[in-house]
N, C-alpha and C positions, 0 to 999 in steps of 0.2 A: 851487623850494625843495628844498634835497638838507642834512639837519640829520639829523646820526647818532644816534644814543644817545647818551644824554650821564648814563647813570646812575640818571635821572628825578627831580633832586632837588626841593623840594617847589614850589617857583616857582622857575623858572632865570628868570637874566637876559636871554636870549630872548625872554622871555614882553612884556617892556619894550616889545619893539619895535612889539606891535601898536597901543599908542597909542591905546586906546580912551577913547572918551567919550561921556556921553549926559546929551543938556543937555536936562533936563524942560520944556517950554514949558508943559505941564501937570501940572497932578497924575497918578499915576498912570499905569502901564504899559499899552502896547499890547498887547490878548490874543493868544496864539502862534496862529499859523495864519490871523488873519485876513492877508486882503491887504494889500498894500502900500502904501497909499492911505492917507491921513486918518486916520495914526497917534494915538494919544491922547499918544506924546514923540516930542519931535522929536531924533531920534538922532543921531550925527555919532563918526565915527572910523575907524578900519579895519582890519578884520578878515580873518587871513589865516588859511586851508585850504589843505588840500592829502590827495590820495587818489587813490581811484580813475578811470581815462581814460575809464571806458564813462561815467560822468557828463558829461564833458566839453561835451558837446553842449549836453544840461539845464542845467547850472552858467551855460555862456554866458547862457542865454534868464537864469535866474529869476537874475543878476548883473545883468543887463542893465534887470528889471523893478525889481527892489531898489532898486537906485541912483537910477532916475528916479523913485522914490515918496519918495526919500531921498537926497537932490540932497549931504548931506556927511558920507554913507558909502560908502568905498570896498571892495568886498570883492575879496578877489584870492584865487583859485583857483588853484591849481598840482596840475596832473593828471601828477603824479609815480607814480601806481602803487598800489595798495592799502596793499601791504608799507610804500612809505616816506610813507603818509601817516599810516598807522600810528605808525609810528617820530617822524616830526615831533610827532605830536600827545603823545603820553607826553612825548617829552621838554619839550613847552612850545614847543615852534615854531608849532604849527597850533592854533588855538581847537576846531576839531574835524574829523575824519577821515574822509573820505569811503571806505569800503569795501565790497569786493563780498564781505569775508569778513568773520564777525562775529569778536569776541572770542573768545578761545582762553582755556577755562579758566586755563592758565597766565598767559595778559595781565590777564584781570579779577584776578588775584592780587597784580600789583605795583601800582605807586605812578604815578598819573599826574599830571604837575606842574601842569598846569592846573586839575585841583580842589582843592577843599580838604582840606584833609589828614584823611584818616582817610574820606574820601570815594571813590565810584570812578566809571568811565564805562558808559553803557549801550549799548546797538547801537539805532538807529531806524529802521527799512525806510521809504525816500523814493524810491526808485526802483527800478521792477521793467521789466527787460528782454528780451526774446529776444536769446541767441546765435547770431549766422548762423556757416553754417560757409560760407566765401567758397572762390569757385575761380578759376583763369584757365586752363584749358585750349584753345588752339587748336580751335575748330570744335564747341565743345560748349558748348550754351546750359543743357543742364540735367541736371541729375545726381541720382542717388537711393544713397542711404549707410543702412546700416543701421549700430549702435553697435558691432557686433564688428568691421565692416569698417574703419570710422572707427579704429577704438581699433587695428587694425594697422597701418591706415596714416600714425598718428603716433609708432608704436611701433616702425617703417622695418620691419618684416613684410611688407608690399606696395608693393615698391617702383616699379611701373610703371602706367597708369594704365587697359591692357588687362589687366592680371590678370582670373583666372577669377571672382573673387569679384568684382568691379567688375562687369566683364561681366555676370553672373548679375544683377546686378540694375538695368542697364539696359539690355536687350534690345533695345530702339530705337534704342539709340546709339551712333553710330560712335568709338569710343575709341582714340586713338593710342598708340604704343607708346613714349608720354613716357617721360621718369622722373620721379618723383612730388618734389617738393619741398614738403614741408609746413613749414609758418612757425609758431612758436610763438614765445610770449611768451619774452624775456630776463630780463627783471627780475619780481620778485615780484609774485604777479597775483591778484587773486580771481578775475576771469575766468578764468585757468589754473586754479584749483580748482575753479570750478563748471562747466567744459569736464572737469576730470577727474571731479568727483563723478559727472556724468550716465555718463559711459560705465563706471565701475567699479560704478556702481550697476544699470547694464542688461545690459553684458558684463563682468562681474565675472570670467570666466574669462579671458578676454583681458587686461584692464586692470585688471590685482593691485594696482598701486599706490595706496597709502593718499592720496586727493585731499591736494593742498596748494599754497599759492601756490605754488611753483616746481614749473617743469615737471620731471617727473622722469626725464626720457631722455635723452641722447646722441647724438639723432638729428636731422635736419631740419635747420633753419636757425630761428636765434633776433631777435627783434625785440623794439626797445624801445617800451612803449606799445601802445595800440593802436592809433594811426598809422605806428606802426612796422611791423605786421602785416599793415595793410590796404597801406601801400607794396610791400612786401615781394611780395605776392601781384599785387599791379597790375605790377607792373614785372619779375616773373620769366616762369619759361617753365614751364607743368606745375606749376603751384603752388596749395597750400588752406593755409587758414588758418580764425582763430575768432577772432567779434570781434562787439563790440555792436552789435545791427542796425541802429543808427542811424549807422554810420560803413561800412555794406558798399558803398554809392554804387552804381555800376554794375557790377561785378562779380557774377560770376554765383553764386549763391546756391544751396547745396542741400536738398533734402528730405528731410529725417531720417524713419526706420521708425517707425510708433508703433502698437502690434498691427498690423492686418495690409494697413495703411493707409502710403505716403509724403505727409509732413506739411511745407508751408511752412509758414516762420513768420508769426503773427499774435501782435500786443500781446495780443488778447483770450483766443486757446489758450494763452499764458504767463502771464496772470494766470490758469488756470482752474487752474492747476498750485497756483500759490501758495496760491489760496484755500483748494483742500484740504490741504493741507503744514500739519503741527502745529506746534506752537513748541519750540525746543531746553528740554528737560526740565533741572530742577535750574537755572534760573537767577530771579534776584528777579524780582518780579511785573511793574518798572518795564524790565525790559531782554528787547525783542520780536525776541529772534533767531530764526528761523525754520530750521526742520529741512526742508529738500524732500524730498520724495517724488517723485521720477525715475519711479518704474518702471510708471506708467499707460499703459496700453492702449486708450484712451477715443482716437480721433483728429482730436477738435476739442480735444486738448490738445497744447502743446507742450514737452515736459519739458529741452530744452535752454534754458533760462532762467536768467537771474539777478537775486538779490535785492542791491541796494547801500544800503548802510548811513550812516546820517548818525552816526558814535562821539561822544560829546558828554560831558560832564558833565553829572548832576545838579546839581550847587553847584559853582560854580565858586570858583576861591580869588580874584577879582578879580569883584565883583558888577558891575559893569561890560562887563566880557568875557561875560558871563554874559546881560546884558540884550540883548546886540547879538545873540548864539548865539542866543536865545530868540525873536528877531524875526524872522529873519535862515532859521534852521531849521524855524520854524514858518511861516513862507511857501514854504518849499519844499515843504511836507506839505498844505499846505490845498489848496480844489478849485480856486483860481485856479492854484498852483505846479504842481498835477498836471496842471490840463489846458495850460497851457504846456511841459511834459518830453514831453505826447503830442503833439501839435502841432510840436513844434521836433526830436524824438529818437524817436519813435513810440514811446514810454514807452506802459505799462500804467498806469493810477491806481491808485493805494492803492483795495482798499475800503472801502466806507463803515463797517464792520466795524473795520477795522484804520487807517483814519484816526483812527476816533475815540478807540482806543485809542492811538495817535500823536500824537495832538494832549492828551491827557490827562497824556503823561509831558510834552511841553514845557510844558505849564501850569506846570509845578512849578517847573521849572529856574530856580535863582538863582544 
């Protein structure tokens, strides 16, 4: 799905296409969040998204579980990228937004054509990930990065992969005198923002730049996706990259500084991050964006993590569209959706804390 801006007018004709339907066999609505099982309506239509790629993985399984509890609903996912799944969904293309960056004061500001007018969209966290930072160097199985060295060497500061800084902090390792090719994201990325928040928030002398879906340098080599990233890195020579743990495969993976500890990643050190992370200040009660807090020292945590967002409407302008999002999104949030994203993508669950505040706002949504 690639659908630009188109102005956001209040339902575009776009919005036509998803062709929804929900033909009550019963009375009354299936509650959000339970599974997918022995719905109380029997749904039918199809529902398209599109967002963020670190989903990708997750979106298969819980499409895959949807559809066989809901044999004549089709759901299509299109892991087009945060930025344009964003941009789909304002404009009325996507029923809602899969992203790894919440709403931007200025987006919760305009008009999105999928709701009802005079209505807006909220951020839902449904999926919390570790960012690997992937490598392929010749002859080197493991690697230890602390965040200033990281933030140079995507900032083309260290371009070889025996540098002194490299070296210093792997003293056992035999380092060649590659040249470094680091892969970053091409297109707009929440993964690129939440790869820069962590290092501007740790090495903030180093990596000045204000986080933001697009990578802010000049340097490296750029990839679409993040199959673009993980190819990128598998098929080059002296190369690293960042990308959802659950797409790193066999590539070698590093260990990020966290006080005075090198930390692989675990789903359970990345949720321990989140758990403690306040909620972004200044927004309604119903919309659970989450502020991280990078800079712990604790090293059964792991602060290179990201939080992905399910963008949705509260009221949709098409109660229709609205009832399939509410089925559809609240199976992704409940403990059957969670423990299929850990299982199929080695997703972190929601917790039981912040599920239940997740499952309270899709209660609502018509």
């Amino acid at each position: 799905m690639n659908i630009k801006r188109l102005g956001r007018p209040a339902v575009v004709a776009v919005a036509a296409a998803l062709v929804l339907s929900s033909c009550a066999a019963n009375e009354g609505t299936a509650p959000a969040g339970d599974a997918p099982t022995e719905t109380a309506t029997a749904l039918s239509g199809t529902l398209n998204a599109a967002g963020a790629s670190s989903q990708g993985s997750a979106q298969e399984t819980w499409t895959a579980s949807f559809q066989t509890a809901n044999p004549d609903v089709t759901i299509n996912y299109d892991p087009t990228g945060s930025g344009a799944g964003r941009e789909s969904f304002f404009a009325g293309g996507a029923a809602f937004a899969g992203s790894d960056s919440y709403l931007k004061d200025e987006e919760l500001a305009g008009e999105f054509a999928m709701c009802a007018p005079g209505t807006t969209a909220v951020d839902l966290p449904v999926y919390i990930s570790p960012i690997a930072v992937i490598f392929n160097i010749e002859g080197v199985t493991e690697l230890n990065l602390d965040a200033a060295t990281l933030a140079q060497i995507f900032k083309g500061d260290i371009t070889v992969w025996n540098d002194p800084a490299i070296v210093a902090l792997n003293p056992d390792a035999t380092l060649p005198a590659t040249n470094i090719t680091a892969v970053h994201r091409s297109d707009d990325s929440g993964t690129t923002k939440n790869f820069a928040d962590y290092l501007n928030q740790v090495a903030p002398d180093v990596w000045t730049e204000k986080p933001a879906d697009t990578f802010p340098f000049q340097t490296g080599e750029g990839a679409q996706g993040t199959s673009g990233v993980v190819s990128a890195v598998t098929t080059g020579v002296g190369t690293i990259g960042y990308a959802d743990a659950s797409r790193a495969g066999d590539l070698g993976v590093a260990k990020i500084k966290v006080g005075d500890e090198f930390v692989q990643y675990t789903a359970e050190a990345a949720a321990a991050v989140v758990a403690e992370s306040p909620m972004v200040e200044g927004r309604a009660a119903d919309d659970l964006a989450i502020s991280l807090n990078r800079k712990t020292t604790d090293p059964t945590h792991y602060p290179l993590v990201l939080v992905s967002y399910a963008i949705v409407c509260t009221d949709y302008a098409d109660a229709k569209v609205g009832e399939l999002v509410k089925s559809y999104v609240g199976f992704m949030a409940s403990d059957e959706g969670q423990k299929e994203a850990a299982a199929s993508a080695g997703a972190a669950p929601l917790s039981a804390e912040l599920q239940t505040k997740v499952a309270d706002v899709i209660a609502s949504i018509k």
